[in-house]
C-alpha positions as CSV (number, residue, x, y, z in Angstrom):
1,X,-21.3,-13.1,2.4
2,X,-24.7,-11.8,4.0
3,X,-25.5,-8.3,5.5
4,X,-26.9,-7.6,8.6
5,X,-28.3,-4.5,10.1
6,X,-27.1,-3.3,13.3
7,X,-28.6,-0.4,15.5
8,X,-25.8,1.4,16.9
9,X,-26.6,4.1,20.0
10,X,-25.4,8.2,18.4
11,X,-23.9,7.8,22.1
12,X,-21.7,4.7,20.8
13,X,-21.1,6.7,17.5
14,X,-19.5,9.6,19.3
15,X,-17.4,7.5,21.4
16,X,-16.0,5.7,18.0
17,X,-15.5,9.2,16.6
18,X,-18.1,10.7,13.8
19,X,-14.9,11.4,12.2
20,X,-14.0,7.4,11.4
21,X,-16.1,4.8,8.7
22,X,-18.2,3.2,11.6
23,X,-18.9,0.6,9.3
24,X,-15.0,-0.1,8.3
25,X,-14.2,0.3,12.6
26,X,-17.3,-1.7,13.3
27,X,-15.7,-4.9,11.4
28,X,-12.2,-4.1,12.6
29,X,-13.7,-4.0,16.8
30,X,-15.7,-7.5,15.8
31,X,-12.9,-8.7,13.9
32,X,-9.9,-8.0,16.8
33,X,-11.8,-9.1,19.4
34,X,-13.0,-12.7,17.6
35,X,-9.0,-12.9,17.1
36,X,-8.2,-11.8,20.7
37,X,-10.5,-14.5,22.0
38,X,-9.5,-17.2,19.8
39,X,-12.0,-17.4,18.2
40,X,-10.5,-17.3,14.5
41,X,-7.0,-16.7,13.0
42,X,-5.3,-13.6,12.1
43,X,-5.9,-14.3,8.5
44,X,-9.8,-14.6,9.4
45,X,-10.0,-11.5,11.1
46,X,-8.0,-10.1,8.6
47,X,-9.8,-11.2,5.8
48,X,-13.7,-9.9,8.2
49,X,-11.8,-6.6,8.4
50,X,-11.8,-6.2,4.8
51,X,-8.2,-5.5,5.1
52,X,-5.0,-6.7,3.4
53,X,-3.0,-9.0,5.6
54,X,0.0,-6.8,5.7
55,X,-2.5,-3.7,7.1
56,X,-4.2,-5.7,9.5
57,X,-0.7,-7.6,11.2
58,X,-0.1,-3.0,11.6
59,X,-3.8,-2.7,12.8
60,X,-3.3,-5.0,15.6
61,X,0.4,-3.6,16.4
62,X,-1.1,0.4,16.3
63,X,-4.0,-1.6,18.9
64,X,-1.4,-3.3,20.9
65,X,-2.7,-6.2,20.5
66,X,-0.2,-9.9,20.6
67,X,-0.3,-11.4,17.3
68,X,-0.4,-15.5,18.0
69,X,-2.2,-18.2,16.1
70,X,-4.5,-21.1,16.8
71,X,-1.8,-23.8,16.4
72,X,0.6,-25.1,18.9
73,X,2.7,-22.9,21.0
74,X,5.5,-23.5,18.9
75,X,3.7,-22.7,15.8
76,X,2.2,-19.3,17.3
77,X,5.8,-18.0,18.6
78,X,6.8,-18.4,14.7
79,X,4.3,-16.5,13.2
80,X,4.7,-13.7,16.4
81,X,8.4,-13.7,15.8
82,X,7.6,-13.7,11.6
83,X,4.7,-10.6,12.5
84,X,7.2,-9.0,14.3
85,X,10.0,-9.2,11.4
86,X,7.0,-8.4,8.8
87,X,6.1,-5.2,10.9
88,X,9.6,-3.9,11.7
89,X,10.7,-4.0,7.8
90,X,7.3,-2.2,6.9
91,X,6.8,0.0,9.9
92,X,10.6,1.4,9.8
């Protein structure tokens, strides 16, 4: 995978928090909102997050974001109502 440079405003920084990775919350923003618009899966984002699976399917519930898929509606209430079984057994 190739690297890019982004210039990001201090103003932009402070709103993300100087406290967080921008880098690691940079990918997660990109990779959320790619996945909210359709644009690729879960496992895609997932995998541009740098994350584990598990730990993004509990990124996108902490964000309150739907978790669906790029197949048929069928297909995407299956792996919502599978996400939803995933995250109840590992969120408590």
């Amino acid at each position: 995978m190739s690297n890019i440079t982004v210039k990001i405003p201090s103003e932009m920084v402070g709103i993300i928090g100087a406290h967080k990775d921008i880098e690691k919350e940079s990918r997660m923003l990109i990779a959320t909102e790619l996945y909210r618009e359709g644009e690729i899966s879960v496992g895609k984002a997932a995998e541009l997050a740098d994350l584990p699976f598990e730990d993004f399917l509990v990124e996108l519930k902490y964000r309150k974001m739907k978790i669906y898929s790029l197949l048929g509606i069928s297909e995407a209430k299956d792996e919502e109502s599978m996400a939803e079984q995933y995250l109840d057994d590992y969120t408590g």
